[in-house]
C-alpha positions in Angstrom: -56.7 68.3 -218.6 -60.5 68.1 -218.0 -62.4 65.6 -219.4 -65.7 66.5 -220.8 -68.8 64.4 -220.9 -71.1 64.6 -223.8 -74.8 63.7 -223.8 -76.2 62.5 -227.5 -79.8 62.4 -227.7 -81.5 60.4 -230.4 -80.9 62.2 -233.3 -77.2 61.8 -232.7 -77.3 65.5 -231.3 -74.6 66.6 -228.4 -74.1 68.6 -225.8 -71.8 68.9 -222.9 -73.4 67.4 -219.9 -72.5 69.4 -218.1 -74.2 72.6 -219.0 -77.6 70.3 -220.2 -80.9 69.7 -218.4 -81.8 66.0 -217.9 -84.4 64.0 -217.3 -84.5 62.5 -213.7 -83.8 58.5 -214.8 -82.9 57.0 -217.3 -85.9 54.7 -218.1 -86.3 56.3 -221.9 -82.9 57.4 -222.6 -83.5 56.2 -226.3 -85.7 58.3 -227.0 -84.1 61.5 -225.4 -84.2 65.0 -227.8 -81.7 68.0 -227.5 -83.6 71.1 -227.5 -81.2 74.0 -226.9 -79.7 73.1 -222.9 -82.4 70.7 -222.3 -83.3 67.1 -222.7 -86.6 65.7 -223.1 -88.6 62.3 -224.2 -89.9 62.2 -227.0 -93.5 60.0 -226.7 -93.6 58.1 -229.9 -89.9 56.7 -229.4 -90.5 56.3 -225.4 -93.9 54.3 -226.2 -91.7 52.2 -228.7 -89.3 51.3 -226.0 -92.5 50.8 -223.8 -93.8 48.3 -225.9 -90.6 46.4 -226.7 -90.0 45.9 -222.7 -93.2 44.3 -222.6 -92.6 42.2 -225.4 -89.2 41.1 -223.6 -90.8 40.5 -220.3 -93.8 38.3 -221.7 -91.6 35.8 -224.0 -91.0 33.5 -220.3 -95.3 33.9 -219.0 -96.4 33.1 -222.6 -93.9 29.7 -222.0 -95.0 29.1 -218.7 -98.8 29.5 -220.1 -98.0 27.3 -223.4 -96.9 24.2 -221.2 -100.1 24.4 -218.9 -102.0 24.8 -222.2 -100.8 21.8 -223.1 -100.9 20.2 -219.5 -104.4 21.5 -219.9 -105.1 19.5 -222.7 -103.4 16.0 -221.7 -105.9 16.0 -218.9 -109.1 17.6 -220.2 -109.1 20.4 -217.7 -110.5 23.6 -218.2 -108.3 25.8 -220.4 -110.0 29.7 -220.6 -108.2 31.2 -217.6 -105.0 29.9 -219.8 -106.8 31.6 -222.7 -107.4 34.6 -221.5 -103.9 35.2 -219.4 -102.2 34.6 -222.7 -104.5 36.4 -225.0 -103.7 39.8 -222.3 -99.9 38.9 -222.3 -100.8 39.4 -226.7 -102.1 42.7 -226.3 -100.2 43.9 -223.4 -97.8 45.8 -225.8 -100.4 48.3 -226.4 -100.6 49.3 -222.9 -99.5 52.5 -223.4 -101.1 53.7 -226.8 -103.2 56.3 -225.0 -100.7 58.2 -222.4 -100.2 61.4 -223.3 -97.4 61.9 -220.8 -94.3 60.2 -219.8 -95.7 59.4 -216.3 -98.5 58.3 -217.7 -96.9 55.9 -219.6 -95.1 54.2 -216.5 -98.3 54.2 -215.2 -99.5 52.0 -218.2 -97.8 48.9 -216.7 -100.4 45.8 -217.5 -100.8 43.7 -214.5 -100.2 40.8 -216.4 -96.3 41.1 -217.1 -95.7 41.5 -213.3 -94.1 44.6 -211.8 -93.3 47.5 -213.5 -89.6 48.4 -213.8 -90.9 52.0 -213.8 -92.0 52.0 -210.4 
């Protein structure tokens, strides 16, 4: 007896995997959408998983930043390179507001949460 694979998308859609066109990775697969044979990302749910990656990746560099803050402080040194570095880890999650394409949205990777897991 043959064992059949099914792809749900996130709607809670299926279709055989076998006979369905998928996206080359994985990276979005929350926000995948069953149209006919094919799967595609939808944007607003792929720039939700976006930003929530970023969030996860920037909870230890805001920690690392809050105890040189304070470091900062104890000795009187110069604290606006802390600042700023924690202030673009804040709005980092709106990275990819503007991409209009799934590529583009990889591409939206700040600098400041270190490198991209969609590379």
């Amino acid at each position: 007896m043959a064992v059949t694979t099914y792809i749900v998308d996130k709607d809670g859609n299926q279709i055989d995997a076998a006979t369905a066109t998928v996206p080359i990775n994985r990276d979005f697969r929350g926000a995948w959408l069953l149209s006919g044979t094919v799967i595609s990302e939808d944007l607003t749910v792929a720039k939700e998983i976006f930003a929530n990656k970023i969030r996860e990746v920037r909870v230890p560099l805001l920690a690392v930043l809050d105890a040189d803050y304070m470091k900062a402080l104890e000795s009187n040194a110069d604290t606006t390179q802390i600042i700023a570095d924690k202030q673009a880890l804040r709005d980092a999650p709106t990275a990819g507001n503007s991409a209009t394409t799934i590529a583009e949205l990889k591409a939206a990777w700040p600098n400041c949460c270190g490198d991209s897991p969609y590379a």
